[in-house]
PDB file of N, CA, C, O and CB in Angstrom:
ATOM      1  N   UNK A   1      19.553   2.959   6.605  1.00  0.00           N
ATOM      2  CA  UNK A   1      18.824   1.726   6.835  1.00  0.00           C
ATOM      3  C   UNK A   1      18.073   1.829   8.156  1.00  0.00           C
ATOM      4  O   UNK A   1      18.420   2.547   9.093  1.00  0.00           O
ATOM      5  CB  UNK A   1      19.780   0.510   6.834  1.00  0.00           C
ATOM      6  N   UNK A   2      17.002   1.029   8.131  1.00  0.00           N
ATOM      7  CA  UNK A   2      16.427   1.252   9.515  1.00  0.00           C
ATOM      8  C   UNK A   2      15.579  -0.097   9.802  1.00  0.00           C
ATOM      9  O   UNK A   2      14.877  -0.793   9.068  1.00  0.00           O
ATOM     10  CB  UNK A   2      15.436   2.696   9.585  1.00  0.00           C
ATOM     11  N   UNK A   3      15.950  -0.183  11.249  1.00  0.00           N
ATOM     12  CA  UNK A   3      15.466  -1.568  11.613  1.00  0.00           C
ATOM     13  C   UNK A   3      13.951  -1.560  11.918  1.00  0.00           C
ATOM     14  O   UNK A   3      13.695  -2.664  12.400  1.00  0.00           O
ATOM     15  CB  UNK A   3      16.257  -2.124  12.881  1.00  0.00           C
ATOM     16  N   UNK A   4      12.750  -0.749  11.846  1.00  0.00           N
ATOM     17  CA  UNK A   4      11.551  -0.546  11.756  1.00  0.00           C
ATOM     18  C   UNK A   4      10.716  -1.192  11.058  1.00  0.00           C
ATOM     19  O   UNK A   4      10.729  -1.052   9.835  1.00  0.00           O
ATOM     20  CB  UNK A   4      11.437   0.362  11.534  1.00  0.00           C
ATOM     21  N   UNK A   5       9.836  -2.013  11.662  1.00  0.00           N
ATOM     22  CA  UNK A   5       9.155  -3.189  10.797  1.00  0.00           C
ATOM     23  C   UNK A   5       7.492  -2.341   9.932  1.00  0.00           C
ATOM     24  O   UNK A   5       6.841  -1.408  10.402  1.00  0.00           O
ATOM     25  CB  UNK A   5       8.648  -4.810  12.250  1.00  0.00           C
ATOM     26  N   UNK A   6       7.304  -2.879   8.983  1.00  0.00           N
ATOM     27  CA  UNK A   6       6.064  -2.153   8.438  1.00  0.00           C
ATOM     28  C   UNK A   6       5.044  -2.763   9.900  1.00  0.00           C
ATOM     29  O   UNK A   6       5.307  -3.658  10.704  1.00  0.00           O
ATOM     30  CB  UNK A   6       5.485  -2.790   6.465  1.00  0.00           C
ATOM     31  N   UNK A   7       3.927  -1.922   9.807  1.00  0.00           N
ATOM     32  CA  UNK A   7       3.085  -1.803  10.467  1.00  0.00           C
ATOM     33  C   UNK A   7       2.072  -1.804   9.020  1.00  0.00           C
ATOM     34  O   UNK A   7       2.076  -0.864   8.225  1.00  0.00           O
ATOM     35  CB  UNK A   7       3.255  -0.634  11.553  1.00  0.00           C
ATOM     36  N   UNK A   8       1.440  -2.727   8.900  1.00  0.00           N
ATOM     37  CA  UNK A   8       0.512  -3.377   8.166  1.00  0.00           C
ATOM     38  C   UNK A   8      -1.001  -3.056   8.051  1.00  0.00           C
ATOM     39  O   UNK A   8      -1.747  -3.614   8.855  1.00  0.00           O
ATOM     40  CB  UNK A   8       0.623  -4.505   8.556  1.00  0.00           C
ATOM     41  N   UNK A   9      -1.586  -2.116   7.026  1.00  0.00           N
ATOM     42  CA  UNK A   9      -3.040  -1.939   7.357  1.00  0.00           C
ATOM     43  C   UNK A   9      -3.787  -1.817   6.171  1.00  0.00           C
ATOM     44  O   UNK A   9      -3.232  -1.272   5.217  1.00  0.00           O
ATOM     45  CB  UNK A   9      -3.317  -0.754   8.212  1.00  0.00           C
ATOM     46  N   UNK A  10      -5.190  -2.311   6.025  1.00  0.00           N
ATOM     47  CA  UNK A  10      -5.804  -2.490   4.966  1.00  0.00           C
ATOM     48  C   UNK A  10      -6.793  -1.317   4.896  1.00  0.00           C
ATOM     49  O   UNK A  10      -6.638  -0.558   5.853  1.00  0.00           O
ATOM     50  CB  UNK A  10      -6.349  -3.810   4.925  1.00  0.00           C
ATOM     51  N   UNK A  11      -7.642  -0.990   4.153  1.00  0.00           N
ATOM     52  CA  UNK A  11      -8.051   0.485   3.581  1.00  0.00           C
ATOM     53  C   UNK A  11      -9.883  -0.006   4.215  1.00  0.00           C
ATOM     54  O   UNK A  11     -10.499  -0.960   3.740  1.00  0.00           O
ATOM     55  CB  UNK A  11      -7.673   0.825   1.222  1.00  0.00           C
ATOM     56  N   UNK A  12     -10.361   0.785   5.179  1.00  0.00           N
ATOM     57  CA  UNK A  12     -11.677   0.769   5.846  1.00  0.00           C
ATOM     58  C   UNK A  12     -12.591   0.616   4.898  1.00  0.00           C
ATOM     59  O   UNK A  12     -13.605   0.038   5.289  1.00  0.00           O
ATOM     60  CB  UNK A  12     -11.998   1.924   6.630  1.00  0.00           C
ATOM     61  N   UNK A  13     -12.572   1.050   3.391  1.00  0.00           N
ATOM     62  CA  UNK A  13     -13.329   0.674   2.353  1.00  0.00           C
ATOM     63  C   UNK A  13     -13.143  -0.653   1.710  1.00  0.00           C
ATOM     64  O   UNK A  13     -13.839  -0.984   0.750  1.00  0.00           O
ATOM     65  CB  UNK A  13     -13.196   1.573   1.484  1.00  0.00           C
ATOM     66  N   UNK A  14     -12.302  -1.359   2.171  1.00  0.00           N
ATOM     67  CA  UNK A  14     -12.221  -2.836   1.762  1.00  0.00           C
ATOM     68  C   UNK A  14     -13.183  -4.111   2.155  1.00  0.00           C
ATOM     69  O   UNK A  14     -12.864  -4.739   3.164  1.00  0.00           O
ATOM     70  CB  UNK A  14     -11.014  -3.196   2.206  1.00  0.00           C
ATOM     71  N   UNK A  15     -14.044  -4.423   1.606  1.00  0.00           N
ATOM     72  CA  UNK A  15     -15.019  -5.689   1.959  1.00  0.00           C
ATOM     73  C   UNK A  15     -14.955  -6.896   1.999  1.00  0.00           C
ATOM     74  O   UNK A  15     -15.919  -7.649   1.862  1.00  0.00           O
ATOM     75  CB  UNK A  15     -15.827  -5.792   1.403  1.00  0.00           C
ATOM     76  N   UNK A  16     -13.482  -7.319   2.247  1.00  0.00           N
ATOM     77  CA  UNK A  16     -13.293  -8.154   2.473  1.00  0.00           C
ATOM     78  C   UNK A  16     -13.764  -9.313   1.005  1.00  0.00           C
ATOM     79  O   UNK A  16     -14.148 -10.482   0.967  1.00  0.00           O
ATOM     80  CB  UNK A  16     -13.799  -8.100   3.752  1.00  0.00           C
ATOM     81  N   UNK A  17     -13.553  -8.513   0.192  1.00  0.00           N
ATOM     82  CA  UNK A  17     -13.720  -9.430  -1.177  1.00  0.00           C
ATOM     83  C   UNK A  17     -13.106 -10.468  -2.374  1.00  0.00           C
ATOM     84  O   UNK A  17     -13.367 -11.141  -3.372  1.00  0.00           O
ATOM     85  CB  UNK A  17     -13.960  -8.782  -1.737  1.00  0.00           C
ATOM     86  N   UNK A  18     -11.836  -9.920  -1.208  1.00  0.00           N
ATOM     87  CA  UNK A  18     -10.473 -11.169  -1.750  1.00  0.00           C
ATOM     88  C   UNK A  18      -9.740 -10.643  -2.462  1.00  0.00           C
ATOM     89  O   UNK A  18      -8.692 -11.251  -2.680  1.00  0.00           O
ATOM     90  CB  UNK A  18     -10.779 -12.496  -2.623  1.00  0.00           C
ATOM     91  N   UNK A  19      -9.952  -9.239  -3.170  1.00  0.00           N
ATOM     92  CA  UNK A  19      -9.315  -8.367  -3.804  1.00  0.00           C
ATOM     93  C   UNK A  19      -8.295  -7.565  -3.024  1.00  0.00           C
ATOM     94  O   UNK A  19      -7.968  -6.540  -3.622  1.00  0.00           O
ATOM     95  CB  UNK A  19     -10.196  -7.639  -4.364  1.00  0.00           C
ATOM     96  N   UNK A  20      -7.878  -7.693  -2.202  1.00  0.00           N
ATOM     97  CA  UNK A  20      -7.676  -6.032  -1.448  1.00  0.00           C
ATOM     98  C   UNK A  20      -5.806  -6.075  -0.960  1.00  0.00           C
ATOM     99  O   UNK A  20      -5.330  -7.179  -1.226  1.00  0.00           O
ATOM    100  CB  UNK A  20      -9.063  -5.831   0.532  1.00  0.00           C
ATOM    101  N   UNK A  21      -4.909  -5.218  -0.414  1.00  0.00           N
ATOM    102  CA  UNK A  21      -3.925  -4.738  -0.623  1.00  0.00           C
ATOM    103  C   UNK A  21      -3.831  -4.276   0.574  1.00  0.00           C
ATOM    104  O   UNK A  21      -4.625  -3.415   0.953  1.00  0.00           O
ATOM    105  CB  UNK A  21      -3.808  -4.017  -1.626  1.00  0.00           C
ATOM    106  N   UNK A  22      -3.067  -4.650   1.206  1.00  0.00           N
ATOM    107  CA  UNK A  22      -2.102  -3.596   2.550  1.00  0.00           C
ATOM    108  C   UNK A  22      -1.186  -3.046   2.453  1.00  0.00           C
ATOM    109  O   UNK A  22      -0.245  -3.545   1.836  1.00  0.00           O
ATOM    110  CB  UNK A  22      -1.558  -4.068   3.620  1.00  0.00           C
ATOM    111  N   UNK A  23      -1.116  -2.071   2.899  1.00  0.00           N
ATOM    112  CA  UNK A  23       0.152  -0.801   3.088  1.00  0.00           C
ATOM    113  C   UNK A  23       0.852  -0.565   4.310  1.00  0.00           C
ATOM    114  O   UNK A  23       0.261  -0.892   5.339  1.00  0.00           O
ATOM    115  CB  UNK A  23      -0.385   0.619   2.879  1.00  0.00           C
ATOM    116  N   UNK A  24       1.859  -0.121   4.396  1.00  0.00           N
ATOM    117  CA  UNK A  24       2.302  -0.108   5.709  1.00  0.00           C
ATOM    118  C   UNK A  24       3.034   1.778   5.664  1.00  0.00           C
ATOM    119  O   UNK A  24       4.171   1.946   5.225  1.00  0.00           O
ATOM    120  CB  UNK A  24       3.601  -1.691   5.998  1.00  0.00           C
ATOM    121  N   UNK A  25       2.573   2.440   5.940  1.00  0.00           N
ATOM    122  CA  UNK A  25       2.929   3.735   5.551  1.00  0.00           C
ATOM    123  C   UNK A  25       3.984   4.313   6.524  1.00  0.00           C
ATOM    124  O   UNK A  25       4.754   5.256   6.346  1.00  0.00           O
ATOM    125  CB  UNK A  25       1.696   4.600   5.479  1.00  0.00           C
ATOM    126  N   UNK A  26       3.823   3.507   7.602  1.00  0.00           N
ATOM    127  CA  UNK A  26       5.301   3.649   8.933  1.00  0.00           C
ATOM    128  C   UNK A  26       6.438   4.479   8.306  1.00  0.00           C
ATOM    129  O   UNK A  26       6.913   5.555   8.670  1.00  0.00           O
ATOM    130  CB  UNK A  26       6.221   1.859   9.406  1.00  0.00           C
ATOM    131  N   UNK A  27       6.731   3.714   7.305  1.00  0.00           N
ATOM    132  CA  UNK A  27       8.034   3.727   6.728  1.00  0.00           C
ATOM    133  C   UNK A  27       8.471   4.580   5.714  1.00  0.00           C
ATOM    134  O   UNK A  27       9.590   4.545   5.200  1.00  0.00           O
ATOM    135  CB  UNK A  27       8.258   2.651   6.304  1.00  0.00           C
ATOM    136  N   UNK A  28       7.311   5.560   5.361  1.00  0.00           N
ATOM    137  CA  UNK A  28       8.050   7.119   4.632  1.00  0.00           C
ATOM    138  C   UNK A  28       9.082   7.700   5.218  1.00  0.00           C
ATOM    139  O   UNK A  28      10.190   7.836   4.701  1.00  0.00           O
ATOM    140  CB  UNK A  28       7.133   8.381   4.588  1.00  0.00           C
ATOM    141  N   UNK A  29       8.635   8.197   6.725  1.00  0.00           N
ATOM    142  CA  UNK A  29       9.859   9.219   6.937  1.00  0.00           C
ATOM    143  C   UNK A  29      11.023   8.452   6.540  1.00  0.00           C
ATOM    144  O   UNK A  29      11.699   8.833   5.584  1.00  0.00           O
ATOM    145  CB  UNK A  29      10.068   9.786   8.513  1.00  0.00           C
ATOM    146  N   UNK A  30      11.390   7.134   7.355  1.00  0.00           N
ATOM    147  CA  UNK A  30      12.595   6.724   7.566  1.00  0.00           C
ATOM    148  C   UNK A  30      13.224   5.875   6.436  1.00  0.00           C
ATOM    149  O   UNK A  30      14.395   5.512   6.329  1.00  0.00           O
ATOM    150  CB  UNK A  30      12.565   6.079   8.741  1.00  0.00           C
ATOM    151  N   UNK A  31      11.999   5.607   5.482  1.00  0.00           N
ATOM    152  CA  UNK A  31      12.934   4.673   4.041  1.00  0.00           C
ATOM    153  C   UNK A  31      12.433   5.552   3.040  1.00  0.00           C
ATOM    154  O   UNK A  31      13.082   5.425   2.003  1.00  0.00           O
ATOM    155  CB  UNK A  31      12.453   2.699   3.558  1.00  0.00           C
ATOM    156  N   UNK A  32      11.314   6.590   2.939  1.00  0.00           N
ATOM    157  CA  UNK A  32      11.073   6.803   1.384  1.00  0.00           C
ATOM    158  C   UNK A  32      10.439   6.209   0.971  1.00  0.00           C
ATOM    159  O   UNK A  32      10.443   6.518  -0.221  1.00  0.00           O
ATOM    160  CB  UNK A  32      11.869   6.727   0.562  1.00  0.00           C
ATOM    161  N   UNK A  33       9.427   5.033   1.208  1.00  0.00           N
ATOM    162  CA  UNK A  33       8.814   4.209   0.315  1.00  0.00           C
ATOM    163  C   UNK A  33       7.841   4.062   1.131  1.00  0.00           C
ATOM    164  O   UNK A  33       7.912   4.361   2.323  1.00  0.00           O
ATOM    165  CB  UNK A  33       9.460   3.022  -0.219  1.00  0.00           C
ATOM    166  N   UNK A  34       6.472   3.413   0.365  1.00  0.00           N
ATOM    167  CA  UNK A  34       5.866   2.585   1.093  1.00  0.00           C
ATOM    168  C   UNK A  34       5.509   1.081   0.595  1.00  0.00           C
ATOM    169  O   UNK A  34       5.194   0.663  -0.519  1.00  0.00           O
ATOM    170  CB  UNK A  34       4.837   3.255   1.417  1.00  0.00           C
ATOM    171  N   UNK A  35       5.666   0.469   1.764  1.00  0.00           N
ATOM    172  CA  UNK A  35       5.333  -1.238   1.011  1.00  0.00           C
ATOM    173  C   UNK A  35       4.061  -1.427   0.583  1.00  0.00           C
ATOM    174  O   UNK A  35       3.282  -0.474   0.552  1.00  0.00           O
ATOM    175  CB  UNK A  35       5.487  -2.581   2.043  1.00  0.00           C
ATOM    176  N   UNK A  36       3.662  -2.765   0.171  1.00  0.00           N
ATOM    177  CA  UNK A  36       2.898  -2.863  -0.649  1.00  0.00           C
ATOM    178  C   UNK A  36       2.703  -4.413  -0.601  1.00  0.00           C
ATOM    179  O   UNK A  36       3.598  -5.049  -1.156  1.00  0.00           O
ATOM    180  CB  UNK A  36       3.312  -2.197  -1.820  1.00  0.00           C
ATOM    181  N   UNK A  37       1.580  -5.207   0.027  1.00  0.00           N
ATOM    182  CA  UNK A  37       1.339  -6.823  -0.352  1.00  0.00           C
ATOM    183  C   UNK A  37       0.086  -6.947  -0.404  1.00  0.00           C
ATOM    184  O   UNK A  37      -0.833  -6.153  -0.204  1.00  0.00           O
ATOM    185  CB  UNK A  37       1.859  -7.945   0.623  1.00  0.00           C
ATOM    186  N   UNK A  38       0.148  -8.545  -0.831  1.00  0.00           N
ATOM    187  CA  UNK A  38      -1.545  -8.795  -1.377  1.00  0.00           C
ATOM    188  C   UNK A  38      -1.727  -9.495   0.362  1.00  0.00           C
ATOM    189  O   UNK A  38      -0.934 -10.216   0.967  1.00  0.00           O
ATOM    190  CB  UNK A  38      -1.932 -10.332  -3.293  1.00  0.00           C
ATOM    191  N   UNK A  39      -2.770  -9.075   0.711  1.00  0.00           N
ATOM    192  CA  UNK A  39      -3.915  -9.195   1.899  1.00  0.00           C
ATOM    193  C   UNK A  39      -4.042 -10.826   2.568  1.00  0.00           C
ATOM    194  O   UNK A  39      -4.082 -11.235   3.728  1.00  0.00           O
ATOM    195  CB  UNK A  39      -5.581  -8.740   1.133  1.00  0.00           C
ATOM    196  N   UNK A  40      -4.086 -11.616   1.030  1.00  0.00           N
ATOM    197  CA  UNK A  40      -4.144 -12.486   1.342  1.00  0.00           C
ATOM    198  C   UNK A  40      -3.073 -13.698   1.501  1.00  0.00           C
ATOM    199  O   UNK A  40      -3.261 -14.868   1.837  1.00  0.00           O
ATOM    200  CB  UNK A  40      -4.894 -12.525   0.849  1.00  0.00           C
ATOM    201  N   UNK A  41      -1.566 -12.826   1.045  1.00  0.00           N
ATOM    202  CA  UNK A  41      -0.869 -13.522   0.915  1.00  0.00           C
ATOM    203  C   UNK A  41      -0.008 -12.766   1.871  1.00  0.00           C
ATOM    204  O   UNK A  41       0.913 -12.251   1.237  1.00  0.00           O
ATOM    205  CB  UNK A  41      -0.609 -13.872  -0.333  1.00  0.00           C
ATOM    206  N   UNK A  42       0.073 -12.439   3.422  1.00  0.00           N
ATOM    207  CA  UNK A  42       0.951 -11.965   4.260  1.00  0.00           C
ATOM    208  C   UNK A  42       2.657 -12.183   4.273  1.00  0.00           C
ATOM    209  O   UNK A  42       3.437 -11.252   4.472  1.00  0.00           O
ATOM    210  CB  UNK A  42       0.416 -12.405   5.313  1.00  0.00           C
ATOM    211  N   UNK A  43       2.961 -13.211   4.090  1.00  0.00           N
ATOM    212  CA  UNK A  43       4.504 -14.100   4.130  1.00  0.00           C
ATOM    213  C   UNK A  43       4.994 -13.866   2.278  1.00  0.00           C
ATOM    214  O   UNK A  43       6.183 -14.073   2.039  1.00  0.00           O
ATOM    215  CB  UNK A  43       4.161 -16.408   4.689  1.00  0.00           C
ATOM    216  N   UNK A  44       4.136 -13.478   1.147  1.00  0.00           N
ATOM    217  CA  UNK A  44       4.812 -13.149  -0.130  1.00  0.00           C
ATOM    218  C   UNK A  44       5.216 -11.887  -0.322  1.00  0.00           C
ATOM    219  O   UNK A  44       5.159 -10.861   0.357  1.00  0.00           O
ATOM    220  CB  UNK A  44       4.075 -13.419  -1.171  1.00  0.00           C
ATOM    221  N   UNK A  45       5.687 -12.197  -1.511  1.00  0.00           N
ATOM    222  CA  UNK A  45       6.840 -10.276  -1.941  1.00  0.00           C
ATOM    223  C   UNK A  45       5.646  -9.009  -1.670  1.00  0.00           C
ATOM    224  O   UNK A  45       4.416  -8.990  -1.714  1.00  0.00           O
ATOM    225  CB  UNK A  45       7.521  -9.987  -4.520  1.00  0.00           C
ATOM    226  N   UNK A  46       6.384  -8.299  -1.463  1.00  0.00           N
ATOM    227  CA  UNK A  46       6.405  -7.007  -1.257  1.00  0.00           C
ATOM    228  C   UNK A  46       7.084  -5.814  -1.982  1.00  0.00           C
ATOM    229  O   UNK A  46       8.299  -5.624  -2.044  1.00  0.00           O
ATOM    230  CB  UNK A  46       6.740  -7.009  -0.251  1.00  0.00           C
ATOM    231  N   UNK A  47       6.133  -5.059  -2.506  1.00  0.00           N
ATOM    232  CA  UNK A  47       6.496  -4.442  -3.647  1.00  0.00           C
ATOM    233  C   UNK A  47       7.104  -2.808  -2.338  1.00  0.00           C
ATOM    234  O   UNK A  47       6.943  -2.632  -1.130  1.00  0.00           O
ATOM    235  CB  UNK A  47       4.815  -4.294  -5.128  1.00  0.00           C
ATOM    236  N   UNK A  48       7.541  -2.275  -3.037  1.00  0.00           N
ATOM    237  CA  UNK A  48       8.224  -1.148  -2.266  1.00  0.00           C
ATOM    238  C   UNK A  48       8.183  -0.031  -3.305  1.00  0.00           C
ATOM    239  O   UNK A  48       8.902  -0.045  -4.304  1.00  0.00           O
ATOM    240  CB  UNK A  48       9.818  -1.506  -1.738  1.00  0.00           C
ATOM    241  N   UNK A  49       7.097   1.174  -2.956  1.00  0.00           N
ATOM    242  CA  UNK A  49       6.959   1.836  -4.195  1.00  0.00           C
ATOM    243  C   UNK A  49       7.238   3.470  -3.211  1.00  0.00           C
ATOM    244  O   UNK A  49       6.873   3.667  -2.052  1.00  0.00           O
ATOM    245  CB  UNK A  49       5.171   1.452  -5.193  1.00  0.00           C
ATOM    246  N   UNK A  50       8.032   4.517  -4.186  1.00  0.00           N
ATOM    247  CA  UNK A  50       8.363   5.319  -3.663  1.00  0.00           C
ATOM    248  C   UNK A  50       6.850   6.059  -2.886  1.00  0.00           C
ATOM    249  O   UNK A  50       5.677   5.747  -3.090  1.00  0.00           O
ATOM    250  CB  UNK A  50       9.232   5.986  -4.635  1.00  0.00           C
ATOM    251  N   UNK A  51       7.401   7.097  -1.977  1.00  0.00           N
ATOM    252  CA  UNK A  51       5.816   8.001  -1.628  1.00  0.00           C
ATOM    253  C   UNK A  51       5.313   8.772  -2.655  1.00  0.00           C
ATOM    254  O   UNK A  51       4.089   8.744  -2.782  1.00  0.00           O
ATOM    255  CB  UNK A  51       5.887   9.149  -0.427  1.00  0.00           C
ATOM    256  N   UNK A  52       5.927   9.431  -3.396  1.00  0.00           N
ATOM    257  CA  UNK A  52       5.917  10.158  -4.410  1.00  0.00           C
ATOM    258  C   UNK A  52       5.028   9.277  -5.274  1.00  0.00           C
ATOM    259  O   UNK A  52       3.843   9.582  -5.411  1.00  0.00           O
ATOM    260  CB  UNK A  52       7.279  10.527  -4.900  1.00  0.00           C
ATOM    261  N   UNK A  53       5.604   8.062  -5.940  1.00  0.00           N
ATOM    262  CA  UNK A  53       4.436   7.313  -6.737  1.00  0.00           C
ATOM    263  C   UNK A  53       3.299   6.645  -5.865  1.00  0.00           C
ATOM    264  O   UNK A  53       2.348   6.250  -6.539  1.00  0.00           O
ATOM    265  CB  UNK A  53       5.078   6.126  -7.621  1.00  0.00           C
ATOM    266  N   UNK A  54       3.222   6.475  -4.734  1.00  0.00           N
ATOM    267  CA  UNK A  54       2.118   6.107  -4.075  1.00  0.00           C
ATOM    268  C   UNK A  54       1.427   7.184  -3.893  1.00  0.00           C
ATOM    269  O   UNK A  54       0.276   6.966  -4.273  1.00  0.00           O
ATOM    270  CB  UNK A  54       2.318   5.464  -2.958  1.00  0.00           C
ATOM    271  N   UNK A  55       1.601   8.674  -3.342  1.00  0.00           N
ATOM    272  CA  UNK A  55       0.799   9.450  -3.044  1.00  0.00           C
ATOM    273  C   UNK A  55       0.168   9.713  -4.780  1.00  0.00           C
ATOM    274  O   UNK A  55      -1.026   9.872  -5.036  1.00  0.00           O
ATOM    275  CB  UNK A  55       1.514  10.671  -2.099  1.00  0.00           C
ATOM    276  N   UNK A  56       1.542   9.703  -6.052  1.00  0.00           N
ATOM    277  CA  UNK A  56       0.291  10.139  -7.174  1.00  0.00           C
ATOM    278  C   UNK A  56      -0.796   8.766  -7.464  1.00  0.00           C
ATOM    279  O   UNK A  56      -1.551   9.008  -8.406  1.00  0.00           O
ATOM    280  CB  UNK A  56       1.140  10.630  -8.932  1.00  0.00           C
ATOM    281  N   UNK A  57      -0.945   7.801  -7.024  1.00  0.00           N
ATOM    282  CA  UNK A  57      -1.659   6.862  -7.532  1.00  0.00           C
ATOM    283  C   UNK A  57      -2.762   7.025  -6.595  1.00  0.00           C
ATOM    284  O   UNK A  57      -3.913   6.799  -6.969  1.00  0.00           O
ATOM    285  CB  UNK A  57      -1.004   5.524  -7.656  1.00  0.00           C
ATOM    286  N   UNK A  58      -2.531   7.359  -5.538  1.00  0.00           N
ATOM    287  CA  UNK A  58      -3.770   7.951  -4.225  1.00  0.00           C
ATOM    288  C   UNK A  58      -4.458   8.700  -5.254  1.00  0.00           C
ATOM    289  O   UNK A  58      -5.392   8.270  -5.932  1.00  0.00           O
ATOM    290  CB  UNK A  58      -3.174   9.152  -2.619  1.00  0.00           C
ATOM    291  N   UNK A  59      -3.893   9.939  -5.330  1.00  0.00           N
ATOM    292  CA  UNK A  59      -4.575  10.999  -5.890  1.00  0.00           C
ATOM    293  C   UNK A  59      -5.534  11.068  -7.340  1.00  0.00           C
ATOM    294  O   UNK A  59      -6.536  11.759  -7.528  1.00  0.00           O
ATOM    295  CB  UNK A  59      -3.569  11.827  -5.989  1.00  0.00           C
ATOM    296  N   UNK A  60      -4.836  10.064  -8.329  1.00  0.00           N
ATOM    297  CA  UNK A  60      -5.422   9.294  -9.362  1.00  0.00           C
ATOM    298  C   UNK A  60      -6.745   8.109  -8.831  1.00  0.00           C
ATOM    299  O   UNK A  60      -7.730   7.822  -9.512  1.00  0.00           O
ATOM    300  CB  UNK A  60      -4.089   8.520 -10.046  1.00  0.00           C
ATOM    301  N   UNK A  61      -6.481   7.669  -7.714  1.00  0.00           N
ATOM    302  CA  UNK A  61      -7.762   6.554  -7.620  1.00  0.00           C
ATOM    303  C   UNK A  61      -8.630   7.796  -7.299  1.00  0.00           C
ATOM    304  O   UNK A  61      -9.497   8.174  -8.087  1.00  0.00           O
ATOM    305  CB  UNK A  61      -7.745   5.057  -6.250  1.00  0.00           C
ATOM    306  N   UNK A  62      -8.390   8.397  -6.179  1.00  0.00           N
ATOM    307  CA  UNK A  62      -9.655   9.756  -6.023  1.00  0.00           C
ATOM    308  C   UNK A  62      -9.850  10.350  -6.889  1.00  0.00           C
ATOM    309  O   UNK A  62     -11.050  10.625  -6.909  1.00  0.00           O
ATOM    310  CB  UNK A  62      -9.527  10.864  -5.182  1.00  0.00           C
ATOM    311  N   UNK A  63      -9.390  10.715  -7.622  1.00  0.00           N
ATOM    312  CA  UNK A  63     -10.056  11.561  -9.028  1.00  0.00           C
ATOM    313  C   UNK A  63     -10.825  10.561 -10.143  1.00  0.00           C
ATOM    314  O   UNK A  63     -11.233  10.955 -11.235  1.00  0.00           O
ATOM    315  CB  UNK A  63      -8.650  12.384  -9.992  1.00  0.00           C
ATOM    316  N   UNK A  64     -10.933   9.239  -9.656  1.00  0.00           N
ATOM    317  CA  UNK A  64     -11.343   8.334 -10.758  1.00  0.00           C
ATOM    318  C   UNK A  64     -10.782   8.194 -11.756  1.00  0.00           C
ATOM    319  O   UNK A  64     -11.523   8.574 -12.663  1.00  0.00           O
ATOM    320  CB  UNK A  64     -12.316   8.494 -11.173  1.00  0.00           C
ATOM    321  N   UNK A  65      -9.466   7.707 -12.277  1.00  0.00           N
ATOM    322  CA  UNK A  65      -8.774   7.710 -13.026  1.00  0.00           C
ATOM    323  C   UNK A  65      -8.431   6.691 -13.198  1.00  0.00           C
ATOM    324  O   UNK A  65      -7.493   6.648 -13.994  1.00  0.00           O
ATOM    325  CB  UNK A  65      -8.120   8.343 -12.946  1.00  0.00           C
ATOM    326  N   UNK A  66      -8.878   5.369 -12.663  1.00  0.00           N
ATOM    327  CA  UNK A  66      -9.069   3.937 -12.499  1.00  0.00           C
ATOM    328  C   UNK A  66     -10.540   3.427 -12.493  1.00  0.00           C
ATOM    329  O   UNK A  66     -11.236   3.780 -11.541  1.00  0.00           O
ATOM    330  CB  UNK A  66      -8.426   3.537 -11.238  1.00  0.00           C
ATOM    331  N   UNK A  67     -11.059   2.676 -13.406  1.00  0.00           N
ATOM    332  CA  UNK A  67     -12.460   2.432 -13.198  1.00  0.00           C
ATOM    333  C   UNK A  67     -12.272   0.321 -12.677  1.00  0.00           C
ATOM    334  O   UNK A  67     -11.415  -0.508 -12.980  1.00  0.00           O
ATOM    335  CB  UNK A  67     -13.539   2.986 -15.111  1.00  0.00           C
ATOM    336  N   UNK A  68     -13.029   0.267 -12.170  1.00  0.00           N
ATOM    337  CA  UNK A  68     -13.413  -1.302 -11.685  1.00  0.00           C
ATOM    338  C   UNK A  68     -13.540  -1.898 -12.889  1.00  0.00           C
ATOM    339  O   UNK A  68     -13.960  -1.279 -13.866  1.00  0.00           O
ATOM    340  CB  UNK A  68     -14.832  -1.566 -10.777  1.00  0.00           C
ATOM    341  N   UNK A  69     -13.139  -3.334 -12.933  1.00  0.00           N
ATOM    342  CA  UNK A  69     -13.417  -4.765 -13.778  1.00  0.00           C
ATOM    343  C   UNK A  69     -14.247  -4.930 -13.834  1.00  0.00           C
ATOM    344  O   UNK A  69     -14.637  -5.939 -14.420  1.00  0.00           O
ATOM    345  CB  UNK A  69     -13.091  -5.888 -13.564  1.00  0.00           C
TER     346      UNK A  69
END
């Protein structure tokens, strides 16, 4: 367990469009995971997704393997 608070940051390609997602990546070494909330909702849940599935979903948005609404 570790008393280390996420450190909270949104992605430099984000435009501020009401869509967007913060990560707090602090917290691989010491939990294994990285968090996960909606931008606009700071104080709601927080999803906690391993690095392993965050780094393959990185690697899937860069390869375009997700297209826009």
């Amino acid at each position: 367990m570790t008393t280390e608070s996420p450190r909270w940051f949104k992605s430099s390609y984000s435009s501020n469009g009401g869509e967007c997602i913060e990560v707090a990546t602090n917290l691989v070494a010491s939990c294994g995971t990285v968090p996960v909330r909606d931008s606009k909702n700071p104080f709601g849940p927080v999803l906690d997704v391993t690095a392993g599935a965050f780094a393959s979903f990185v690697t899937s948005v860069k390869a375009g393997g997700f297209s826009a609404v």
